[in-house]
C-alpha positions as a printed Julia matrix, in Angstrom:
552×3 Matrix{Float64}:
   0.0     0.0     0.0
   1.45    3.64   -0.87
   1.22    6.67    1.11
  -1.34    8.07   -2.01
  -3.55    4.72   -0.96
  -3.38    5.57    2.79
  -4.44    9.12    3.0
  -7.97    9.6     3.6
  -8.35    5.25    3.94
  -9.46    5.85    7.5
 -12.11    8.54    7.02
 -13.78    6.57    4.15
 -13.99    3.59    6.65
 -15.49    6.13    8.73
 -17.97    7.62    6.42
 -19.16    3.98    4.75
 -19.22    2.81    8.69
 -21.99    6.4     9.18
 -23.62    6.08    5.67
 -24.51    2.1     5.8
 -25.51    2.76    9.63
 -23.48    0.12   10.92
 -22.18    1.41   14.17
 -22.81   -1.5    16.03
 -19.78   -2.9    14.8
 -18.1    -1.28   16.96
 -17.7    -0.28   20.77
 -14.7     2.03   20.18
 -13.69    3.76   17.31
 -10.49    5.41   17.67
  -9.99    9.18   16.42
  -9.68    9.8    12.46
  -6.69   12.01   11.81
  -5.08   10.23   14.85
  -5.27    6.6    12.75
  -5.03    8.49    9.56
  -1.44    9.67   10.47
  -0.25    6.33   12.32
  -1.78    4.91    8.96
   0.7     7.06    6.79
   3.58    6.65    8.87
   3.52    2.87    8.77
   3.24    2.84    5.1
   6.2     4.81    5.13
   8.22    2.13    7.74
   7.34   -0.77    5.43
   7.25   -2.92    7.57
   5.34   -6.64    7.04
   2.13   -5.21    8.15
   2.49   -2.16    6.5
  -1.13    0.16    5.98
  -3.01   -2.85    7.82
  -5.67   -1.71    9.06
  -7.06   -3.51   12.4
  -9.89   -4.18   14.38
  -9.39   -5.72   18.02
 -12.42   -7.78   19.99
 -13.3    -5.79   23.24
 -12.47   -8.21   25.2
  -8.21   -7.65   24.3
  -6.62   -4.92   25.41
  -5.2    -1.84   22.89
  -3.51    1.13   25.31
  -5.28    3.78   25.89
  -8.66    2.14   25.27
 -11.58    0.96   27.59
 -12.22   -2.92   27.81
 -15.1    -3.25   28.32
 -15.97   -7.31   26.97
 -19.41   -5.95   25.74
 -20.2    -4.75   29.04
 -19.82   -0.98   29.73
 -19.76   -0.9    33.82
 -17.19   -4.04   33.1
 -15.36   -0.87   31.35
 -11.04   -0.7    32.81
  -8.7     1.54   30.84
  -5.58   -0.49   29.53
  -2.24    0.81   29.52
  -0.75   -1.72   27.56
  -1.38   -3.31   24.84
  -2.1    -7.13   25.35
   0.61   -9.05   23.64
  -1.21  -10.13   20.35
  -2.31   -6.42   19.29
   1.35   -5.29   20.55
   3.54   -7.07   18.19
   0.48   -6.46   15.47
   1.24   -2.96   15.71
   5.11   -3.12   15.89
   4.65   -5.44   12.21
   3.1    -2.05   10.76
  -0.93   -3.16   11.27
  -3.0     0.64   12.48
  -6.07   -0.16   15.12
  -9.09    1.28   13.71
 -11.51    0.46   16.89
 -12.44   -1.96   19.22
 -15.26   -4.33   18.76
 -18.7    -5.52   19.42
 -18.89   -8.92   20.99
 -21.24  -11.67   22.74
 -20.96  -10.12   26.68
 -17.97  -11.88   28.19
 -17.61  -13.67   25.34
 -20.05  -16.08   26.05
 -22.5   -16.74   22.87
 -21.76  -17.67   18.98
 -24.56  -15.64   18.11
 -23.15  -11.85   18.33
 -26.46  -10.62   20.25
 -25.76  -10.56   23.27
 -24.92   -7.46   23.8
 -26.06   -4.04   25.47
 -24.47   -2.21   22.16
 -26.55   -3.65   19.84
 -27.0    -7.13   18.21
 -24.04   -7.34   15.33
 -25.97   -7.71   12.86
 -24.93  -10.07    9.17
 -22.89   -8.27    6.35
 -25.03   -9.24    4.04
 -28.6    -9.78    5.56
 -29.0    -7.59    8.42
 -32.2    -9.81    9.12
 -29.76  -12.29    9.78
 -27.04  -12.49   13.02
 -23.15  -12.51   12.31
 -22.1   -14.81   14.56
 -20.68  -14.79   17.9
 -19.05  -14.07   19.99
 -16.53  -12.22   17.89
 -18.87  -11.12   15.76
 -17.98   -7.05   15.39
 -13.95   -8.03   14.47
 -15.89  -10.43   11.57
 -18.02   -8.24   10.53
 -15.35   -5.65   10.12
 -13.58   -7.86    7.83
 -16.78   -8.89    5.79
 -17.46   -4.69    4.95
 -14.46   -3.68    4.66
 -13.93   -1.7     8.11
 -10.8    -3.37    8.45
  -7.83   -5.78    7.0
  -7.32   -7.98    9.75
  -9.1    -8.52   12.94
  -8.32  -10.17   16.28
 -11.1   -12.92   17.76
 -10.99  -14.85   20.23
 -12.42  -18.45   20.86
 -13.39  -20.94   23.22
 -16.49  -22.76   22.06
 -15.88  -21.92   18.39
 -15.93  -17.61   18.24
 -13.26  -17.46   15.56
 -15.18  -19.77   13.56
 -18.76  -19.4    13.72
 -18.81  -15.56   12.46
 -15.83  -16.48    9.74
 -18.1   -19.03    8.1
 -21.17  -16.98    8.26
 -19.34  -14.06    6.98
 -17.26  -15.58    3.8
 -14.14  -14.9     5.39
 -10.95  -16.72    7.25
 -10.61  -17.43   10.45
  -7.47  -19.2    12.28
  -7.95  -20.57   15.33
  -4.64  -21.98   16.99
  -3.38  -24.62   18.82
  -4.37  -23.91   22.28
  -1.76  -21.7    23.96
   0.63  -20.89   21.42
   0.03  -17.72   20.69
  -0.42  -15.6    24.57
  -3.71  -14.92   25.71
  -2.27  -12.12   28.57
  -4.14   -8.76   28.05
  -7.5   -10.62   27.06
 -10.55  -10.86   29.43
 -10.72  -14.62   30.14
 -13.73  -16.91   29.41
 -12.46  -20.3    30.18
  -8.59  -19.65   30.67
  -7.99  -23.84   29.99
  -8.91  -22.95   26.43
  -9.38  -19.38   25.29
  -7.46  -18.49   22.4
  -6.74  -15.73   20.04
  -7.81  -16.02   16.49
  -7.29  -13.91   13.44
 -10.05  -13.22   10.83
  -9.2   -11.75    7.23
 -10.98  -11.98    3.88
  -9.11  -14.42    2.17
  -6.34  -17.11    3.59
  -3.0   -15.66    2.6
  -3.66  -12.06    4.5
  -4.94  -14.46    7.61
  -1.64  -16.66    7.4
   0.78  -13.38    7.39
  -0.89  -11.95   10.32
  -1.38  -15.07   12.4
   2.45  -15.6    11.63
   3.4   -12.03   13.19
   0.57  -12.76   15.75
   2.39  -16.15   16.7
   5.77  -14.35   17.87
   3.59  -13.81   21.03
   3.73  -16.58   22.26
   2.16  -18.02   24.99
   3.04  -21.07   27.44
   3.04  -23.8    24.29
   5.79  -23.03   21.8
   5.84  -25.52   18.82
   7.71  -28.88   19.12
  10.84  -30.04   17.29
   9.39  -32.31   15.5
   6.15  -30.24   14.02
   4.64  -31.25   10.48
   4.83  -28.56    8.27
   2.58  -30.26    5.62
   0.36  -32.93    5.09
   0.91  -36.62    3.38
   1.08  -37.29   -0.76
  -2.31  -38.47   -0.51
  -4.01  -37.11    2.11
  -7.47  -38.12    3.82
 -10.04  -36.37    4.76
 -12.45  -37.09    7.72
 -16.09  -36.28    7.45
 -19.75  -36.95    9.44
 -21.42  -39.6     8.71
 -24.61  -37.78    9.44
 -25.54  -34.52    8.71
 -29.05  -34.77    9.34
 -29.6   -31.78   11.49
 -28.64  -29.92    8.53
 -31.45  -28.6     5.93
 -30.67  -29.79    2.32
 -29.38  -26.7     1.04
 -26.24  -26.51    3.74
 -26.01  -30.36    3.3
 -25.43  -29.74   -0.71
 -22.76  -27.0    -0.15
 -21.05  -29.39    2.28
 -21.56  -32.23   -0.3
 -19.73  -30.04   -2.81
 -16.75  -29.09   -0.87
 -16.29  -32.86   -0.19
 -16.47  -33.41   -3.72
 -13.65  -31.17   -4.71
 -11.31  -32.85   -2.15
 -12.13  -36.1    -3.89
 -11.4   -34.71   -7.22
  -8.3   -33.59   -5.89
  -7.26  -36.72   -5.21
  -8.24  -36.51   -1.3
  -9.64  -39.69   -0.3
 -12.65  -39.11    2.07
 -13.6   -41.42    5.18
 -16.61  -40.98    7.04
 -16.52  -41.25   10.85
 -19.18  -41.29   14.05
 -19.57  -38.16   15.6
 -21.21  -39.43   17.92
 -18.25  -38.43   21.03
 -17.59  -35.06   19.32
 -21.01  -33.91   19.84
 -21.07  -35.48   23.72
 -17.9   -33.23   24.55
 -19.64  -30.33   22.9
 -22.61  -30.32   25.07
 -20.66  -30.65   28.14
 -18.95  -27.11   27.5
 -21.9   -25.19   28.39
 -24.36  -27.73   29.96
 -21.54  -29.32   32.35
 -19.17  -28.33   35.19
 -16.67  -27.1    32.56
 -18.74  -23.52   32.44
 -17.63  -23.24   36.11
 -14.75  -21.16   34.74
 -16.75  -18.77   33.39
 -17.77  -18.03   36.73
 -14.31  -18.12   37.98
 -13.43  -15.6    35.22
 -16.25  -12.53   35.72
 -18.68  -14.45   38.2
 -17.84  -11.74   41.15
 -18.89   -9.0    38.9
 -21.95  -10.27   37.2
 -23.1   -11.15   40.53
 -23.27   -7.29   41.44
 -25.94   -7.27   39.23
 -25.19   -4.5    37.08
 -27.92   -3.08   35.09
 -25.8    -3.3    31.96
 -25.32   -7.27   32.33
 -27.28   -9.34   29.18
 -29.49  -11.29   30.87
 -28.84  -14.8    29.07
 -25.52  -13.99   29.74
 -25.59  -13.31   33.05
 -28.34  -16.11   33.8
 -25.44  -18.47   32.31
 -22.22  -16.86   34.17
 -24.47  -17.02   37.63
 -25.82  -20.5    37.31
 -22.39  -22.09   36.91
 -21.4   -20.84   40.73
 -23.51  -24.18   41.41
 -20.51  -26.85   40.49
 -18.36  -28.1    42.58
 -14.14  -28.87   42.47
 -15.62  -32.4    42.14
 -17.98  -31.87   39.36
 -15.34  -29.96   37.5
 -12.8   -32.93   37.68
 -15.55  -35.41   36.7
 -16.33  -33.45   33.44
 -13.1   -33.16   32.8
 -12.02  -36.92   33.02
 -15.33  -37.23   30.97
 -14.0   -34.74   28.37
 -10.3   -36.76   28.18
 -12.6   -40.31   27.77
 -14.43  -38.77   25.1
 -11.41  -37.34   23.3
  -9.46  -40.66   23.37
 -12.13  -42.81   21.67
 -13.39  -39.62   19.52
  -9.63  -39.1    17.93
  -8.67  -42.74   17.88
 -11.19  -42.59   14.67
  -8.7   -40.05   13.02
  -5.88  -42.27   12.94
  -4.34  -42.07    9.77
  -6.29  -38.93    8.84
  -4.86  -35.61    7.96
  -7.66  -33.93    8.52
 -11.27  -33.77   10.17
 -13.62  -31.21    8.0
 -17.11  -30.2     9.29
 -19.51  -27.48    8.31
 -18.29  -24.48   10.17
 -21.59  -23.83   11.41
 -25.43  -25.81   10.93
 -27.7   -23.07   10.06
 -27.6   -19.24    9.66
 -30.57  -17.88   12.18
 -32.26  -14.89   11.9
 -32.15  -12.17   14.78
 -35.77  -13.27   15.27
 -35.01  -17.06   15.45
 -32.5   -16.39   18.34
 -34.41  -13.55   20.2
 -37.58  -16.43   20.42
 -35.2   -18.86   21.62
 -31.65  -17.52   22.72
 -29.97  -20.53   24.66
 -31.81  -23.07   22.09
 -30.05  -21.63   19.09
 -26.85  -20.43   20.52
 -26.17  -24.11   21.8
 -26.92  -25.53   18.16
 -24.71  -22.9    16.41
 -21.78  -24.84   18.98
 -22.67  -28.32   16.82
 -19.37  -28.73   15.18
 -17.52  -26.03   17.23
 -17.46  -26.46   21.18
 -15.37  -29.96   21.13
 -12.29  -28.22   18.97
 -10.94  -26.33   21.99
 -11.64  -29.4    24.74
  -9.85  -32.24   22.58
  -6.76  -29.58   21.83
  -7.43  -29.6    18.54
  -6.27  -26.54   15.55
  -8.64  -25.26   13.61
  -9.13  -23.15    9.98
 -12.63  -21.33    8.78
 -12.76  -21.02    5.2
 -15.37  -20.45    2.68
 -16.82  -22.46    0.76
 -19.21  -20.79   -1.68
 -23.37  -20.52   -1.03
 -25.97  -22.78    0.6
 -29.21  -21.28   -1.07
 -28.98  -17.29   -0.01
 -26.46  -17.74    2.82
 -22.34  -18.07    2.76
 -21.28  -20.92    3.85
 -18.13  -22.44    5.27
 -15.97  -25.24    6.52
 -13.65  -26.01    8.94
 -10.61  -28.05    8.81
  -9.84  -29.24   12.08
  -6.89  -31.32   13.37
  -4.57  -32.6    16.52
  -2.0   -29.63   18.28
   0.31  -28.4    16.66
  -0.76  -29.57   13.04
  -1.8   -26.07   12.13
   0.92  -26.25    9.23
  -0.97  -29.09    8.01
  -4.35  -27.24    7.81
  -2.99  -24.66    5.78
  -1.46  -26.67    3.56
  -4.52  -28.4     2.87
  -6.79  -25.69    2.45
  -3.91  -24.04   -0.29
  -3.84  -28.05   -1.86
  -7.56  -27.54   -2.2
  -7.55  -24.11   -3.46
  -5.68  -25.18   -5.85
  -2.15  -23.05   -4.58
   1.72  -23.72   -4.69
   4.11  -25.19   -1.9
   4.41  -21.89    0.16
   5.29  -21.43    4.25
   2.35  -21.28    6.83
   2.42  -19.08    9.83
   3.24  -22.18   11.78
   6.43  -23.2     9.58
   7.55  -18.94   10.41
   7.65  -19.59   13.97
   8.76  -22.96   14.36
  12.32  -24.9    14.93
  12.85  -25.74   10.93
  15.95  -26.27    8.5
  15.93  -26.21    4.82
  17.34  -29.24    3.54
  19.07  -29.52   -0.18
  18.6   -33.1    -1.74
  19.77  -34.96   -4.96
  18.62  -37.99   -6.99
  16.62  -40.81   -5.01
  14.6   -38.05   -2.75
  14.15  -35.59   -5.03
   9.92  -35.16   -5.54
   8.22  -38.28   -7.15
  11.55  -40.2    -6.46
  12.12  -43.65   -4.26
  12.84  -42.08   -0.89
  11.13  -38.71   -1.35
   8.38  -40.38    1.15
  11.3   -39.93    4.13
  10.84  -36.22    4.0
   6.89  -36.31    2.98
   6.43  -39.0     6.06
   8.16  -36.52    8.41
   6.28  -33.63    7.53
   8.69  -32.13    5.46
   7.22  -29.15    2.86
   8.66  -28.81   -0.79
  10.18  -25.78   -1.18
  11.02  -25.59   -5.09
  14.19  -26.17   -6.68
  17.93  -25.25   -5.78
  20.81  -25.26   -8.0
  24.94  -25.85   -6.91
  28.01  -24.16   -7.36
  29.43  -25.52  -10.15
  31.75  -27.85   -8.22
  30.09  -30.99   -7.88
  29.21  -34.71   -9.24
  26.71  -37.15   -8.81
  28.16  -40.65   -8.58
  26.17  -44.26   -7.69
  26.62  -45.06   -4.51
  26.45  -49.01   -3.41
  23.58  -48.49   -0.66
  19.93  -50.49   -0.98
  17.85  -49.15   -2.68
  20.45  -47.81   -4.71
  21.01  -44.06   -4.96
  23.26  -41.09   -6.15
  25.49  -39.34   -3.76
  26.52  -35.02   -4.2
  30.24  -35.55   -3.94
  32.49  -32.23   -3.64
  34.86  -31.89   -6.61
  36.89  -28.28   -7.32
  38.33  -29.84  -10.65
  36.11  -31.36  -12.61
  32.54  -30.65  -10.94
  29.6   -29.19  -12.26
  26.32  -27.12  -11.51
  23.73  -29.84   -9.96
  19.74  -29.27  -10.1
  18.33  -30.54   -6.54
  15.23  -29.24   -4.54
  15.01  -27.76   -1.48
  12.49  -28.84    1.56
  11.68  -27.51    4.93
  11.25  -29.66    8.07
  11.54  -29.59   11.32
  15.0   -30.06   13.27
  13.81  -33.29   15.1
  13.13  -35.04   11.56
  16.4   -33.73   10.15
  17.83  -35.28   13.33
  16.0   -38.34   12.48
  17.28  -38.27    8.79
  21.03  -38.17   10.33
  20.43  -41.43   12.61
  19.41  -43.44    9.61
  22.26  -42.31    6.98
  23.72  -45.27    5.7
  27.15  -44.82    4.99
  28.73  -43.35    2.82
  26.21  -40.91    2.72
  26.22  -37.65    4.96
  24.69  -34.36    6.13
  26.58  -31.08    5.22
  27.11  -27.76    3.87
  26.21  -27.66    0.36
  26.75  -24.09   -1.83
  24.47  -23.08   -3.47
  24.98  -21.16   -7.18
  24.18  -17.9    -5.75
  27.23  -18.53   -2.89
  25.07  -19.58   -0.02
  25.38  -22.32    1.6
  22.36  -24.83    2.34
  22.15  -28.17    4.7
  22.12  -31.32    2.28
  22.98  -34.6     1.49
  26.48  -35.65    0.14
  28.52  -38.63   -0.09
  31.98  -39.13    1.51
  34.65  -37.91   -0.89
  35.85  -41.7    -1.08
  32.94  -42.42   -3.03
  34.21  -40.17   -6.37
  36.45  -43.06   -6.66
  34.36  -46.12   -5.76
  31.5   -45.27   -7.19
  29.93  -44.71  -10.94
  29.65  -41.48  -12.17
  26.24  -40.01  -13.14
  26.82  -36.12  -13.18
  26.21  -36.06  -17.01
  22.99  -37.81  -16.79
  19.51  -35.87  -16.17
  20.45  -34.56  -12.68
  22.71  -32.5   -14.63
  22.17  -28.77  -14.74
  22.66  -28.6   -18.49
């Protein structure tokens, strides 16, 4: 974005926000010349976030600004910024506002609020989704680039897939959830929403470098398998036959893409789901903002406040027997993803009007939870995307699998989009090492399913100095080995893959000799990881440098 671009960016947001009178977006919009100039000067900085313009959930701290989680007596002044928005800002993103939510974060329906139900992009009849439903909405019109959500039972989901937009919901604690109004600390997170998947990744990558208590592991996949599968429910019944066509058509594409598609019982999903807001588990809630909604402050939404206050009747008992329930329920729920990459379910059943959830508020809230409220309790990763129309409404899925396999969603949802080899957020904040190979793992070769196995990502092709040859080396299967040779070498084609340092460590163990790990340069004088031979080998061994893995 140019300076040109930037000037006068934030008071059109502010004038469409006036003229399509949809103030309820927000709770707080910060002044116009004030973002206007921050605007312009990080356009000027260039740096990775530069002129992104962002929206942050009232329930997250931004300096200077009331938090108020969508209840105004609730209201504190921050004077910091919490974490995520900090290192947001210091990337180049501009906060426009703050945002309308579910109070305390507790709905998926975005109406539960004393500033006004948040009402659909696209038919304001219709509700956006909850609880982050202001920082999706934003997105959806065009009030802002990015936004920050945040989720427990499915909040940076639910309004993504009834929007048309992204959402990335993370592993559970990687990315730090200090400066944000808790709703049940064991598994709040904070999500990202953006229009399409590539603006989500970059600022979930910056948004990652805050990390919380769960940094990746060495060994984390950075994409999925050759041919990857694709978990589904075997029933979709509560589903009308319009959302249960769209679905059907997503599927479809995945099998065209060469996906292969298993369906699977839901059955144990669905049982942890309930217990999130009709078992002990809601007992944090209470711990989180019982004291104050038990003031009974005018301001307080009543189905809200009805659900905060009833959950003071648990006890330390029933909390540890839902929660043993919950780890039963996750053990025989993901024992039926073995061998799948991926679990994908429609985002949300149904798109309710504002009259459908004012005649029955808990009734419809708790259905809009269907495929959501388990994701968070069985530490699962998850990714909203689109997924085109079910009769007048948008409609979207969600790709869903185990911590820490967030690489793998994204790559999945690119595979099915149709979209190169490229780093996820994930892979930018992980323990990686790029890794040069030649001949016998080189893509669609014997041994390339070593790297694809370990979660190892393609990362395009590499070329050598021109001081190198290939030679057979006497190894089962066989294969060619990258020998060093200043006299009579030549320029080598290879390809270069990411993967994590535990699977590189992996790759050393199992070298059989003579091969080896080392420096390899590169044409362009760098030097890059890769596999060689021992320089004995030149002699022993046949030489193959003028055959096709020849730079010619």
């Amino acid at each position: 974005m140019t300076a040109t671009v930037a000037t006068g960016r934030i008071a059109g947001i502010h004038a469409e926000i006036a003229r399509t009178g949809r103030g309820e977006v927000f709770i707080h919009l910060r002044p116009e010349r004030e973002v206007e100039a921050e605007l312009a000067a990080s356009v000027a900085a260039a740096g990775p976030l530069a002129g992104v313009v962002l929206a942050v959930k009232d329930n997250v701290d931004v300096a200077g600004l009331p938090t108020t989680a969508g209840c105004p007596s609730f209201a504190r002044i921050a004077h910091s910024d919490a974490p995520a928005v900090a290192v947001l800002r210091a990337a180049g993103a501009v906060v426009i506002g703050k945002t309308n939510l579910d109070q305390f974060a507790t709905g998926l329906v975005g109406t539960r609020s004393p500033y006004g139900a948040v009402r659909d992009s696209r038919r304001p009849d219709h509700i956006s989704g909850g609880s982050s439903s202001g920082s999706a909405v934003a997105v959806a019109l065009g009030f802002a680039d990015i936004a920050i959500g945040t989720d427990t039972a499915g909040s940076g989901r639910v309004p993504a897939g009834l929007q048309g937009i992204v959402g990335i919901k993370p592993t559970v604690g990687v990315v730090s959830t200090e400066g944000v109004v808790p709703a049940c600390a064991s598994y709040d997170c904070v999500t990202v929403f953006a229009a399409d998947l590539d603006t989500a990744d970059r600022a979930m990558g910056v948004m990652a470098t805050a990390a919380g208590p769960r940094p990746f592991p060495s060994d984390t996949a950075l994409s999925a398998t050759r041919d990857p599968v694709i978990a589904v429910p075997a029933d979709l019944s509560m589903l009308d036959s319009e959302w249960r066509a769209a679905f059907s058509r997503y599927v479809e594409t995945a099998a065209a893409t060469d996906f292969s598609v298993r369906e699977i019982d839901m059955t144990d999903f669905l049982a942890a789901a309930a217990l999130l807001y009709d078992g002990a588990l809601v007992a944090e809630r209470h711990d989180a903002v019982g004291g104050f909604v038990g003031t009974g402050a005018p301001d307080l939404d009543p189905t809200v406040a009805r659900i905060i206050g009833a959950a003071s009747r648990f006890s330390a008992t029933d909390l540890l027997a839902d929660r043993r329930r919950v780890a039963d329920l996750a053990a025989s729920a993901l024992a039926l993803l073995d061998g799948v990459d991926v679990l994908v379910v429609p985002t949300a059943p149904a798109h309710p009007t504002l009259a459908e959830v004012a005649a029955d508020p808990v009734g419809v809230n708790s259905r809009m939870g269907t495929f959501t409220n388990f994701c968070n309790l069985f530490d699962m990763c998850a990714l909203a995307v689109p997924a085109g129309m079910a009769g007048p409404a948008q409609f979207g899925v969600t790709l869903l699998s185990g911590s820490h396999r967030d690489a793998v969603l994204v790559d999945l949802a690119r595979r099915l989009a149709g979209v190169d080899s490229r780093p996820s957020w994930a892979e930018k904040v992980s323990d990686t090492v790029e890794l040069a190979v030649f001949g016998a793992h080189l893509r669609g070769q014997p041994l390339d399913h070593q790297l694809v196995d370990r979660g190892a990502r393609w990362a395009g092709e590499v070329l050598t100095a021109p001081a190198y040859r290939l030679v057979a080396l006497d190894t089962t299967p066989p294969k060619p080995g990258l020998v060093r040779d200043d006299v009579g070498g030549r320029a080598i084609r290879g390809e270069k893959w990411v993967l994590s340092s535990a699977a590189l460590g992996g790759f050393l163990a199992e070298l059989p000799a003579p091969m080896l790990l080392g420096s390899i340069e590169l044409a362009d004088g760098s030097d890059i990881v890769g596999f060689g031979a021992q320089a004995q080998a030149l002699a022993a061994g046949t030489d193959l440098t003028v055959d096709h893995w020849l730079d010619r």
